[in-house]
C-alpha positions in Angstrom: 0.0 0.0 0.0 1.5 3.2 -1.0 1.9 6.3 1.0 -0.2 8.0 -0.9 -2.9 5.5 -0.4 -2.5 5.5 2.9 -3.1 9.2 3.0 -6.3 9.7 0.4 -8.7 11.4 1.3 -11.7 8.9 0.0 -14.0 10.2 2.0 -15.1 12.7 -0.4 -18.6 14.0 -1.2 -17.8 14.6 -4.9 -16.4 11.5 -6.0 -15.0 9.0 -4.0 -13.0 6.8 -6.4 -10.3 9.3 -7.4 -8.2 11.7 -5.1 -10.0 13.9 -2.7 -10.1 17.7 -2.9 -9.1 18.7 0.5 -6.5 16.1 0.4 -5.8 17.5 -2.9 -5.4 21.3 -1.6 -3.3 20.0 1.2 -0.9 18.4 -0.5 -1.0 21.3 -3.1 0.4 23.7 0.1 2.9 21.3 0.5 4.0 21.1 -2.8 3.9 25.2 -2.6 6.3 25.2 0.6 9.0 23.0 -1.3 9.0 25.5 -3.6 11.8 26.7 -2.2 13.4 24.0 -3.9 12.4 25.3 -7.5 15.9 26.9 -7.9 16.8 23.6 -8.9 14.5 23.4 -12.1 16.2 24.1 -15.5 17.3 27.8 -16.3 15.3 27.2 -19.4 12.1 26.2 -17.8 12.6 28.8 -14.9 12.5 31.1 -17.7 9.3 30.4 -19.3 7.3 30.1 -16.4 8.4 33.6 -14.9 7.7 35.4 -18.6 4.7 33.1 -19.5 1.6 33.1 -16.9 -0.5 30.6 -19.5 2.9 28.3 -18.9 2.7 28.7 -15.1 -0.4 27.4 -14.9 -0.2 24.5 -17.6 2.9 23.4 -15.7 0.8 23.7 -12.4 -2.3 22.0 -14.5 0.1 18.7 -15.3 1.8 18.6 -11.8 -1.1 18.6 -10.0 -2.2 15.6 -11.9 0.7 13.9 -12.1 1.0 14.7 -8.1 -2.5 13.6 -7.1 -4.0 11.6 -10.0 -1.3 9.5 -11.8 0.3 8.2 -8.7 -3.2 6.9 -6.9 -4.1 3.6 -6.9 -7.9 4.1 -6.2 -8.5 5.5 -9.3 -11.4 3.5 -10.9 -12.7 6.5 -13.4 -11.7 7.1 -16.7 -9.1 9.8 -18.6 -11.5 12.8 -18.6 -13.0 12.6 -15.1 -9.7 12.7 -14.0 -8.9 15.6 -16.2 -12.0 17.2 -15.1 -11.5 17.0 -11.6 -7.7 18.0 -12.1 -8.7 21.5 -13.7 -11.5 21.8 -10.9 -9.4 21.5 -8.2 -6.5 23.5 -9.7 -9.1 26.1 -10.3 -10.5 26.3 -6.5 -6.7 26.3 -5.2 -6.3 29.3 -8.3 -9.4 31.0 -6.1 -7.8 30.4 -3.0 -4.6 32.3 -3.7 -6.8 35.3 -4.8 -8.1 36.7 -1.0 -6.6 38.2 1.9 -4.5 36.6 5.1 -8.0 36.9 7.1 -9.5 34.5 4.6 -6.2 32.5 3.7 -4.9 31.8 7.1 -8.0 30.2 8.3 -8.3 28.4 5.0 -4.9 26.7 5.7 -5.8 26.3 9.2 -9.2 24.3 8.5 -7.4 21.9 5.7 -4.4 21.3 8.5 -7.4 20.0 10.9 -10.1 18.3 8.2 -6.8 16.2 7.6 -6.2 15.4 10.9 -10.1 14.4 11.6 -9.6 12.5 8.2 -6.4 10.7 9.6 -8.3 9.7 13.5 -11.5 8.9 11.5 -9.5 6.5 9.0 -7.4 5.1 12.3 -10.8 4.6 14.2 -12.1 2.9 11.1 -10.0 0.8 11.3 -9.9 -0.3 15.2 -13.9 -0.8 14.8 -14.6 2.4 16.8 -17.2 5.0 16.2 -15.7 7.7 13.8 -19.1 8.8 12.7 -18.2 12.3 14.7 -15.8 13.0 13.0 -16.7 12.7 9.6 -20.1 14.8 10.3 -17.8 17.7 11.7 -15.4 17.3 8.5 -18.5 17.9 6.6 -19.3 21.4 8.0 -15.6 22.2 7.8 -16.3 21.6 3.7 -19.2 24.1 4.1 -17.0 26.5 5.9 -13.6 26.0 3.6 -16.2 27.0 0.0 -17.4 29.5 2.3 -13.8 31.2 2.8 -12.7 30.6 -0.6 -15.9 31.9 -2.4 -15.9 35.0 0.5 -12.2 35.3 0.2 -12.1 35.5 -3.7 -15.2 37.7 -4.2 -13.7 40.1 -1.0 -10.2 40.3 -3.1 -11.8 41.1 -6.1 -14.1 44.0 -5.0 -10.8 45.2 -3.7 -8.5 44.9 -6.4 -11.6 46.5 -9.1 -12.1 49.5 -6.3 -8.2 50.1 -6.7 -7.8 49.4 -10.6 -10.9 51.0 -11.7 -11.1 50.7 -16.0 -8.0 49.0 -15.7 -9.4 45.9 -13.5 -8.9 42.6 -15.7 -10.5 39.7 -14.2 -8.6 37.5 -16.6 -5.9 39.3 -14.4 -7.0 38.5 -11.4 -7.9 35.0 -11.8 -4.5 34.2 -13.6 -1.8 36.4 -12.7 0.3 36.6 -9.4 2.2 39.4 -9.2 2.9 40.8 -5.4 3.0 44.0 -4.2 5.8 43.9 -1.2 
């Protein structure tokens, strides 16, 4: 049984037989904090994905399924239902990364505990226990995670069209990432 197995989050309300989207989004801020590690990618491709935003997230598109799709074992759908879920959940983590600390923080914060209820509730599974609890509270937290991304990305965007005026692109917003420090 691999590791990634082992980890899946298959108690998912949208399609159980193929990775799950919280586990999905976790990982995905994993894979963001060993990004630190992306000095290490060819000068050529480091190139093109720092002048090419369309490359950027094509690149993101094809890890993300390679990370989360490709390597599970569970996955008893075919080519384009993967696909489909791929671009879905890249696009939800896209909406994520457009809102404000007050929304992101607690985003992060309610993935880092729906994956430790997943991880007791797979554990009590497993020992025969009740984990019935659990799963109902990781169910609100999915109510409460769309919440702060939908809030989060429609708060960010009011923002950034308030202080852009005629020059707000929402093509922009959605697929750029540029940082004001």
């Amino acid at each position: 049984m691999s590791l990634y197995n082992t980890l899946s989050d298959e108690v998912n309300t949208i399609d159980s037989t193929t990775f799950g989207m919280k586990y999905a989004l976790s990982a995905l801020y994993l894979w963001l904090l060993f990004g630190y590690l992306s000095s290490m990618i060819g000068c050529d491709l480091q190139r093109w994905m720092t002048q090419h935003q369309s490359f950027r997230h094509i690149i993101g598109v094809v890890a993300f399924f390679l990370l989360f799709t490709l390597f599970s074992e569970n996955n008893n759908n075919h080519i384009l239902s993967v696909l489909i879920k791929t671009v879905a959940v890249y696009f939800v983590f896209i909406l994520m990364t457009k809102s404000k600390w007050y929304f992101s923080i607690p985003t992060l914060l309610l993935l880092v505990i729906d994956q430790g209820l997943q991880y007791q509730s797979n554990y009590l599974k497993k020992q025969k226990k009740s984990y019935e609890t659990l799963d109902t509270i990781r169910g609100y937290i999915d109510y409460a995670l769309l919440a702060l991304i939908v809030f989060g990305f429609i708060s960010y965007g009011v923002r950034q069209k308030n202080t852009f005026g005629d020059k707000f692109s929402f093509l922009k917003l959605l697929f750029s990432n540029k940082c004001r420090l």
